[in-house]
C-alpha positions as CSV (number, residue, x, y, z in Angstrom):
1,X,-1.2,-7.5,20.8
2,X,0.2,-7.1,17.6
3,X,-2.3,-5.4,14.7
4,X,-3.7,-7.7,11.9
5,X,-2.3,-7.1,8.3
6,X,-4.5,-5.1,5.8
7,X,-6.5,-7.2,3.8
8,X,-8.4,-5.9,0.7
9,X,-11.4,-5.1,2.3
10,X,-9.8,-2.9,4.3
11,X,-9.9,-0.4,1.5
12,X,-13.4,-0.6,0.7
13,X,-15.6,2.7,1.3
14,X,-19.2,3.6,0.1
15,X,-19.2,5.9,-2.6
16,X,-22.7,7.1,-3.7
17,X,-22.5,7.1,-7.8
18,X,-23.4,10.9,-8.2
19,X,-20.0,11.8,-6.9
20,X,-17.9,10.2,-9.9
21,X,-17.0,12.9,-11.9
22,X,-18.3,12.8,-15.6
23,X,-16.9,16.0,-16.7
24,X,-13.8,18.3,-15.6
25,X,-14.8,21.1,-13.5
26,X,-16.1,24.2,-15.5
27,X,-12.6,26.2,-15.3
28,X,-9.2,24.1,-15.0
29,X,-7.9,24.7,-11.7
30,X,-11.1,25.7,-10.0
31,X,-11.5,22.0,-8.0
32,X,-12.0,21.6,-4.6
33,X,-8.7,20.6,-2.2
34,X,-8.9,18.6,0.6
35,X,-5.6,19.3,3.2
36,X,-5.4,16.6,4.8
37,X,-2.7,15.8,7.6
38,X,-0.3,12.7,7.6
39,X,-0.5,10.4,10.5
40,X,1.8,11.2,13.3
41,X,3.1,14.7,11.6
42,X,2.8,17.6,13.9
43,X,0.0,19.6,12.6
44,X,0.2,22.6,11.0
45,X,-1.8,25.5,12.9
46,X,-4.4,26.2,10.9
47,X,-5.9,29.4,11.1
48,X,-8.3,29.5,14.4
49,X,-5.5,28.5,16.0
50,X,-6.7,24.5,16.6
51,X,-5.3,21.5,14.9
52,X,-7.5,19.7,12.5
53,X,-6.9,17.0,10.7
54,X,-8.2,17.9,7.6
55,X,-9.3,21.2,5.9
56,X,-11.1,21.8,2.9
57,X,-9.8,24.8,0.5
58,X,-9.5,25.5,-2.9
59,X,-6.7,23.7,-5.7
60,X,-5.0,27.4,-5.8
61,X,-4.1,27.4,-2.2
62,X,-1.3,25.2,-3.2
63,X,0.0,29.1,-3.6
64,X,0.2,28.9,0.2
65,X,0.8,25.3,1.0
66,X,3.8,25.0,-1.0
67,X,6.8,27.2,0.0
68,X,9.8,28.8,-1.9
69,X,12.5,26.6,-2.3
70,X,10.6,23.3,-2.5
71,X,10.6,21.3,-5.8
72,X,7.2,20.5,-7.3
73,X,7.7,17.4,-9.8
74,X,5.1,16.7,-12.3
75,X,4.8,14.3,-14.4
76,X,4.7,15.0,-18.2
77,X,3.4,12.4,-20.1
78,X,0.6,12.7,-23.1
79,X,-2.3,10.5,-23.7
80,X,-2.0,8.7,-26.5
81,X,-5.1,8.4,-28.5
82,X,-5.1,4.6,-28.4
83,X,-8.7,3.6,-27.8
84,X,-9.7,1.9,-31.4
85,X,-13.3,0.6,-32.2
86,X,-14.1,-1.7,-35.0
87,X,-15.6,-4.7,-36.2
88,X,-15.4,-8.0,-36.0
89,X,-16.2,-10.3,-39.7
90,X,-19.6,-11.1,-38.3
91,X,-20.1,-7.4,-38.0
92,X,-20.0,-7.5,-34.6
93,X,-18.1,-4.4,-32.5
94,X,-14.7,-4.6,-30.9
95,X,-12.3,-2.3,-29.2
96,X,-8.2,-2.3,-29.2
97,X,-6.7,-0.6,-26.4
98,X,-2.8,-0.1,-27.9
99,X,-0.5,-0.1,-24.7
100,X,2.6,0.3,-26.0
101,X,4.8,-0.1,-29.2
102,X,6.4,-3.7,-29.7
103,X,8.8,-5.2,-32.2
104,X,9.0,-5.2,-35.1
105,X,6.0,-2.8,-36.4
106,X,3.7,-4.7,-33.7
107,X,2.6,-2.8,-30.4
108,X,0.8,-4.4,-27.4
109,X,-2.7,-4.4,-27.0
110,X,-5.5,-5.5,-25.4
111,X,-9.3,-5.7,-26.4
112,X,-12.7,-7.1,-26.1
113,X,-14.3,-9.2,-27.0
114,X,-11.1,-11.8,-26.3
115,X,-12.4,-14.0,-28.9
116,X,-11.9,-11.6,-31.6
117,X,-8.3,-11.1,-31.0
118,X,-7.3,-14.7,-31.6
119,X,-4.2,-15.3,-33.8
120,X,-4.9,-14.6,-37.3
121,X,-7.6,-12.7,-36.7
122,X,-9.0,-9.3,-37.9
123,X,-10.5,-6.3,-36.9
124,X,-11.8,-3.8,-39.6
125,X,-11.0,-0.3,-38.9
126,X,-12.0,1.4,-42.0
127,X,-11.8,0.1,-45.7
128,X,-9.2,-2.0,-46.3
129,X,-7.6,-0.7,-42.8
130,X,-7.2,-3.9,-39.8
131,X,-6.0,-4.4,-36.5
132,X,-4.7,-8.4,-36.7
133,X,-3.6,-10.5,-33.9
134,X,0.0,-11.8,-34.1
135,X,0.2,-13.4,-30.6
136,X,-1.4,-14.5,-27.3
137,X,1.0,-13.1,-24.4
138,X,0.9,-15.0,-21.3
139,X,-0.5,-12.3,-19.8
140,X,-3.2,-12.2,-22.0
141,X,-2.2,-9.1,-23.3
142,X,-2.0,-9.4,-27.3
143,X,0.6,-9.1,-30.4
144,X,-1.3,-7.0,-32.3
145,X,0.0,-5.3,-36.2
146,X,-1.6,-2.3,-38.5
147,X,-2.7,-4.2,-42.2
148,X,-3.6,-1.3,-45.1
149,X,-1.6,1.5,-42.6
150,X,1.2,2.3,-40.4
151,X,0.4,2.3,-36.4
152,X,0.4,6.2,-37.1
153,X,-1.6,6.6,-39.6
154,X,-4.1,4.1,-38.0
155,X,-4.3,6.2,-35.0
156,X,-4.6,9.5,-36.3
157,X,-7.9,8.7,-38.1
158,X,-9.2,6.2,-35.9
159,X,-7.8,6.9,-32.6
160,X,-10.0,8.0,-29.7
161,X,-9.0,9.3,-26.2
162,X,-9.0,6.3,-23.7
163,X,-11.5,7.7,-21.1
164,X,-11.9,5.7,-18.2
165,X,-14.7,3.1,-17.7
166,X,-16.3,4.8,-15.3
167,X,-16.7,8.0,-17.4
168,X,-20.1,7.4,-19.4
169,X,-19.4,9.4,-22.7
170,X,-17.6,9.6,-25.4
171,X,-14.7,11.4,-26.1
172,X,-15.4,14.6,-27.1
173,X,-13.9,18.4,-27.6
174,X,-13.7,19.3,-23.7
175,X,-11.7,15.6,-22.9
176,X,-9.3,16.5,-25.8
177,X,-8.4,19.6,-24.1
178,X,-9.2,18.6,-20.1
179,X,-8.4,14.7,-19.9
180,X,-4.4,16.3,-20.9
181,X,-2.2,18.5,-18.5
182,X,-1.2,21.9,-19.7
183,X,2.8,20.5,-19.6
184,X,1.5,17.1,-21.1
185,X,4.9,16.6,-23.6
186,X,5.8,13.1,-24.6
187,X,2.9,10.5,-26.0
188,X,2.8,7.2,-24.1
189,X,-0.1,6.8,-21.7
190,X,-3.0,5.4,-22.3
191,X,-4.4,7.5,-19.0
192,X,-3.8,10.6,-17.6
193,X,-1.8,11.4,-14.7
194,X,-4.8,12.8,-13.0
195,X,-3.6,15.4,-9.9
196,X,-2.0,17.3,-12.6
197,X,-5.3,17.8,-14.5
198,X,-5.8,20.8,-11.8
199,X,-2.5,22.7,-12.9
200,X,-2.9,25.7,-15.2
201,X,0.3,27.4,-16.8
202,X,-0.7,30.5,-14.6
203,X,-0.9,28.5,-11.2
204,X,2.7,27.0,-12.3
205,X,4.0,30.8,-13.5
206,X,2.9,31.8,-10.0
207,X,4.6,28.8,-7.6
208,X,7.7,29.5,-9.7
209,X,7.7,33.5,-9.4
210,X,7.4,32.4,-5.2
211,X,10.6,30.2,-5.5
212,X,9.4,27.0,-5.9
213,X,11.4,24.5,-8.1
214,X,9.4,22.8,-10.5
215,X,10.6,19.8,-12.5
216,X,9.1,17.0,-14.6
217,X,9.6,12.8,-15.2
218,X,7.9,10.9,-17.8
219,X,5.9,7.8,-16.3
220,X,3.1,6.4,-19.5
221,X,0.3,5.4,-16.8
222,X,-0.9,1.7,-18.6
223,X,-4.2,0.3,-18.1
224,X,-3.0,-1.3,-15.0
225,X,-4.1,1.5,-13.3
226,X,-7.6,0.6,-13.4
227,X,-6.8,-3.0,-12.8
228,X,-8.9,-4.4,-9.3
229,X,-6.8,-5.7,-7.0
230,X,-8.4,-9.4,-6.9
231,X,-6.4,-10.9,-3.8
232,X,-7.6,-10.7,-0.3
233,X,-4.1,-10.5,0.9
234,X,-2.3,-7.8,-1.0
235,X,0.4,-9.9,-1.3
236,X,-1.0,-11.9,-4.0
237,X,-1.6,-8.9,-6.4
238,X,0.5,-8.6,-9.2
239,X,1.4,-5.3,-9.8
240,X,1.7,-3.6,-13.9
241,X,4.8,-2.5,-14.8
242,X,5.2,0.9,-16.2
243,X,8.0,2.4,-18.5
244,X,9.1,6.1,-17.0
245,X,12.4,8.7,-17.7
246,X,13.8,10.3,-14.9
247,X,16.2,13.0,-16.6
248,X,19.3,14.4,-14.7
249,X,17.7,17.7,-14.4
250,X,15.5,16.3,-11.7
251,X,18.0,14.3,-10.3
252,X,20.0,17.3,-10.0
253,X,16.5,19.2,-8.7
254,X,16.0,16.6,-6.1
255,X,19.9,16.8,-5.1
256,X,19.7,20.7,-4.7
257,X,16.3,20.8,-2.6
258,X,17.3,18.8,-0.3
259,X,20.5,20.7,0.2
260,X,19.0,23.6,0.6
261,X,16.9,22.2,3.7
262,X,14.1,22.0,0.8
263,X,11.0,19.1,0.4
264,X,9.6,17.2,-2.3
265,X,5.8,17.1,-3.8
266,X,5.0,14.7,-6.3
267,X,1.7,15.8,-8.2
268,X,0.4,12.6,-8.5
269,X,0.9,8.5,-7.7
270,X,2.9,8.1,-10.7
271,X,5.1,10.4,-9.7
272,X,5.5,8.7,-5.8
273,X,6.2,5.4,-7.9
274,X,8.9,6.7,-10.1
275,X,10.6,8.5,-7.8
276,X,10.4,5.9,-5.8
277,X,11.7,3.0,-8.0
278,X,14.3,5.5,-9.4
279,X,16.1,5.8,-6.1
280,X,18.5,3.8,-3.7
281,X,17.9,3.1,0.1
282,X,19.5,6.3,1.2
283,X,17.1,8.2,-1.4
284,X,19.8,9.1,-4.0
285,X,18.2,9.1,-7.3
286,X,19.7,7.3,-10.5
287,X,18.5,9.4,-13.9
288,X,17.7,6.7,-16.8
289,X,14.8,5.0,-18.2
290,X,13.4,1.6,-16.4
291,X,10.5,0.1,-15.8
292,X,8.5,0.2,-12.6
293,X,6.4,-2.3,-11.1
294,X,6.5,-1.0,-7.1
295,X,3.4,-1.8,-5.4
296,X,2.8,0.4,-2.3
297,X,0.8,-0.7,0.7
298,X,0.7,0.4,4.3
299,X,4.4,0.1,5.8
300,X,6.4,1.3,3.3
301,X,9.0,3.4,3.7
302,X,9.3,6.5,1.3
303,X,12.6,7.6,0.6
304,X,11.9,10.2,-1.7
305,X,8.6,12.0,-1.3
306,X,7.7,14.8,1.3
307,X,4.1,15.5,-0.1
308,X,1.6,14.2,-2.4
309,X,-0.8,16.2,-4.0
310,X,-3.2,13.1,-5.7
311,X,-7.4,13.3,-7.0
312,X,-9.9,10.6,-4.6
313,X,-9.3,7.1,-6.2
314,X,-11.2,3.7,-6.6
315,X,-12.0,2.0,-4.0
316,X,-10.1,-1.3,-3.1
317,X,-7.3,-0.1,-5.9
318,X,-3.7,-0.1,-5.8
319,X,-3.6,3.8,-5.7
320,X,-5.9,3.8,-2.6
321,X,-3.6,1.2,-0.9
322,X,0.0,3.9,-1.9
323,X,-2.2,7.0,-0.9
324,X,-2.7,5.0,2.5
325,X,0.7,4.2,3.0
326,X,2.0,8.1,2.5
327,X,-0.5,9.6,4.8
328,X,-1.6,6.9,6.8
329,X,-4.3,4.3,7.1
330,X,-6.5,5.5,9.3
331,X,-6.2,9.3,8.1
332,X,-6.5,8.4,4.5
333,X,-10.3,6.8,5.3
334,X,-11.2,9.4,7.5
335,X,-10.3,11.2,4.5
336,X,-12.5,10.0,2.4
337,X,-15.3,9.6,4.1
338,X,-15.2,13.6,5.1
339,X,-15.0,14.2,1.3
340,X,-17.7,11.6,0.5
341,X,-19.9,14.0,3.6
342,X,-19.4,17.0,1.6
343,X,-19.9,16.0,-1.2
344,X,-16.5,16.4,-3.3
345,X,-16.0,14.9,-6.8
346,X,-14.2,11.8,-6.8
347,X,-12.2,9.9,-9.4
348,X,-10.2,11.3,-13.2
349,X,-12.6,14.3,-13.4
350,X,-13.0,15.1,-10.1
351,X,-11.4,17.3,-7.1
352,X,-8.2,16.2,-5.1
353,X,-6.5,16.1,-1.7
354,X,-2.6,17.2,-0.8
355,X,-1.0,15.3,2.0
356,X,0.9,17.4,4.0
């Protein structure tokens, strides 16, 4: 009898709120790592000599986990600081998210409330400095252009971090420094690529002194990410699409490792999906900038990707649903609920799993 298809419910789980990580842990690279095993891959022999499934360990057992001549690719995009508040003519707040830059001195945006960013309309920065409306995309995403500044001058002194909306606070001196990665490089996202939170420079200066091969893309993470998936059959979700740069250094990285007998990890989802969309059927990459909209449920076939290292996502998201599809349905839940048992922190902020 064949299986039923994964619906969205399938990807549900019970998560108890004390568990979503407001802050970053008290040292970077101190988090929690849950090893978890991928559905029909021969275990690894953990010490003890039995099999498990899962393990729990430390983020800087990576040091053992990954071995010399493997290629670690990271993903080095900056958060741009594109959360802007302000006020409506009745006085009343608003918030621009900027996505990305448009034409012609616009950028793409979207906001709240939706009836303050009608066409023509205005949202007061500071004095004489206004976020108007140009356009109505079909999307409902928004035209937006900078009146009394430029876009960069706008953000500079207005611009706050875009924390996620399940982290309670505002922006303050630890996200500036936590909520970006230590190789964070070019500005686009307006999120970070969260698995490489954990990375320090020394953890990196150590996997690289072992012989692993370390090289970076550029994906900017869009608010997409925290879009709910809203259809019951996942085949109905429209997926975001994201720009990324995959440079021929990796290309050449990728070509070399797997020459050499070598495997892949991609710190992070983003990572899995540009990879991913930057390759052909046999798993030959193409260097370039595109844009990505791959959507990655149960049953797909990675051509790229060995290992993921990723943090514990939302539930009934589209990074739950790719996470599932590398290691597995059924091991990716069991997953979760061991690291919902003891306790781990879930979400941005919070502790992450490798899939071996």
């Amino acid at each position: 009898m064949a299986e039923r298809p994964l619906v969205l419910a399938d990807f549900d789980y019970e998560l108890p709120p004390e568990l979503i990580a407001q802050e970053p842990a008290g040292v970077r690279g101190e988090s929690r790592l849950l090893v978890v095993e991928r559905t029909g891959r021969r275990a690894g022999g953990w010490a003890g000599g039995g099999n498990p499934p899962l393990r729990d360990a430390m983020f800087g057992d990576l040091l053992s986990l990954i071995p010399s001549g493997d290629l670690l690719v990271l993903n080095s995009t900056r958060v741009r600081h594109a959360r802007l508040l302000g006020t409506r003519p009745s006085g009343g707040e608003a918030e621009v998210l900027l996505i990305h830059p448009g034409a012609a001195d616009t950028w793409i945006a979207m906001g709240r409330p939706g009836s303050a960013m009608r066409p023509g309309k205005r949202i007061t920065l500071g004095p004489d400095v206004f976020v108007e409306t140009v356009e109505v995309l079909d999307d409902g995403n928004r035209v937006v252009r900078f009146v009394g500044a430029s876009a960069e001058e706008a953000i500079k002194q207005y611009g706050q971090l875009p924390l996620p909306p399940y982290i309670t606070h505002a922006p303050g001196s630890i996200d500036e420094e936590r909520y970006q990665t230590v190789y964070a490089r070019r500005e686009g996202s307006v999120a970070a690529p969260t698995a490489g939170l954990h990375f320090t420079s020394a953890l990196l200066d150590q996997l690289a002194q072992q012989g692993v091969r370390i090289a970076d893309l550029d994906l900017e993470v869009g608010p997409g990410t925290f879009k709910p998936v809203e259809s019951e059959d996942l085949r109905g979700h429209v997926m975001h699409a994201e720009r990324y740069d995959v440079p021929p250094a990796l290309v050449r990285a990728v070509a070399e490792t797997r020459a050499g007998g070598g495997s892949v990890w991609a710190a992070g989802t983003t990572v899995v999906r540009a990879l991913e969309s930057a390759a052909d059927e046999q798993g030959v990459l193409r260097p370039g900038t595109s844009e990505t909209a791959l959507f990655v449920t149960p049953g797909y076939r990675f051509r790229v990707v060995d290992h993921l290292i990723t943090n514990f996502h939302l539930p009934r998201s589209t990074l739950l649903m790719l996470v599932a599809a590398f290691a597995g349905y059924e091991a990716t839940m069991a997953a979760y609920r061991h690291a919902v048992a003891q306790r781990y922190r879930f979400y941005s902020y919070g502790d992450a799993m490798v899939v071996l």
